[in-house]
C-alpha positions as CSV (number, residue, x, y, z in Angstrom):
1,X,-54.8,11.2,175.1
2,X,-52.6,13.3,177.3
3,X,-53.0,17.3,176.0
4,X,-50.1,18.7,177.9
5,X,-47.8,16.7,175.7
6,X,-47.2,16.9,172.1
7,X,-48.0,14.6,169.4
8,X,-44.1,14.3,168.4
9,X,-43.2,13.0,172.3
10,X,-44.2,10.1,171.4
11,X,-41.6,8.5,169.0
12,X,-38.6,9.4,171.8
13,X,-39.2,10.5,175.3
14,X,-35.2,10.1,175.7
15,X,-34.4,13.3,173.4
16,X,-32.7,15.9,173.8
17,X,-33.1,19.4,172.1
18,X,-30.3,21.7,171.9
19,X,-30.6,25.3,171.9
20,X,-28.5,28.5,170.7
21,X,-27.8,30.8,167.9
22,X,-27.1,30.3,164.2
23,X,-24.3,32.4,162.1
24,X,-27.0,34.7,161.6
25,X,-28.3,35.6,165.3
26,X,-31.4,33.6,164.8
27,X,-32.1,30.8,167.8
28,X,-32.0,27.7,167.1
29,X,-33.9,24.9,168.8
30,X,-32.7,21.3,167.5
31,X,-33.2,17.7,168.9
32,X,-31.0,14.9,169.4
33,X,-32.6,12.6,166.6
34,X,-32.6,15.3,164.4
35,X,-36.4,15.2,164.0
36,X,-37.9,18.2,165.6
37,X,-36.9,21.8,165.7
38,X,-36.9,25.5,164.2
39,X,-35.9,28.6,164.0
40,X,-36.7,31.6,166.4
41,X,-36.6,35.2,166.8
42,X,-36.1,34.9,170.4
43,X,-34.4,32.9,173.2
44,X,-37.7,32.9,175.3
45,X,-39.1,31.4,172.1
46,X,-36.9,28.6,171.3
47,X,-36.8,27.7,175.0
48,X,-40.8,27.4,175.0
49,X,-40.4,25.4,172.1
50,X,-38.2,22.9,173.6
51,X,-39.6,22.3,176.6
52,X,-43.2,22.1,175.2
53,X,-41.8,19.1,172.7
54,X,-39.6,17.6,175.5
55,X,-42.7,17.0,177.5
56,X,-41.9,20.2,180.1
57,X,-38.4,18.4,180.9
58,X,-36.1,21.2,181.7
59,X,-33.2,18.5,182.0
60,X,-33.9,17.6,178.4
61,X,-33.6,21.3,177.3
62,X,-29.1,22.0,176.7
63,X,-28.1,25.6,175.6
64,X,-24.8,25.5,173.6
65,X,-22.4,27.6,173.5
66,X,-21.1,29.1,169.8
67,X,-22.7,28.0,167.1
68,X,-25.6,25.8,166.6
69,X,-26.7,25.6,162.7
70,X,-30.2,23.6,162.0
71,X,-29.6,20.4,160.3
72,X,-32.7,19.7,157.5
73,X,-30.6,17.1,156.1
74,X,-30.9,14.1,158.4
75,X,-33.9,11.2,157.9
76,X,-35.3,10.1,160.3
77,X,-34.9,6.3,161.4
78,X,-36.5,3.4,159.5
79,X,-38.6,2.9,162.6
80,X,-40.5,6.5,162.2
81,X,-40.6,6.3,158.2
82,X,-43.9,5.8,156.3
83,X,-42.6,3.6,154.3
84,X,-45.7,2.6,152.8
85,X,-46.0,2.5,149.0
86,X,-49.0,3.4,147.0
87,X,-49.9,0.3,144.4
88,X,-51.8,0.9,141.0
89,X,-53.7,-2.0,140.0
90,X,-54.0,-2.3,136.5
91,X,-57.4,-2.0,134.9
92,X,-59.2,-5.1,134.2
């Protein structure tokens, strides 16, 4: 196993993370499949952050200008899910 790239790289070497401030000042480090990201006391932070998870990609890494709010809300896609259900057998 490669150690200079993160566990997470693997589901999507294709995304993109997005970096900038929240309504609050924080920085805000947020990929393009809505799977990985956080929030960060510092730019230098957040721009570690994204470049460690985009596999040391600077083209991956976008700052955006205004706003950026992190999204908790999106699921990630069928394809990533454990969608593995836990079965009870009945006692004989």
């Amino acid at each position: 196993m490669d150690k200079g790239k993160p566990p997470s790289l693997r589901s999507s070497d294709s995304a993109l993370f997005r970096v900038g401030r929240n309504r609050d000042g924080h920085w805000v480090v947020q990929d393009s499949n809505g799977l990985r990201g956080g929030l960060f006391v510092g730019r230098a932070e957040a721009i570690k952050f994204a470049m460690y998870e985009s596999g040391r990609r600077p083209q991956a890494v976008i700052m955006v200008p205004g706003t950026l709010e992190l999204d908790v809300s999106r699921k990630p896609p069928s394809t990533l899910r454990d969608d593995r259900q836990m079965f009870i057998r009945p006692a004989a």
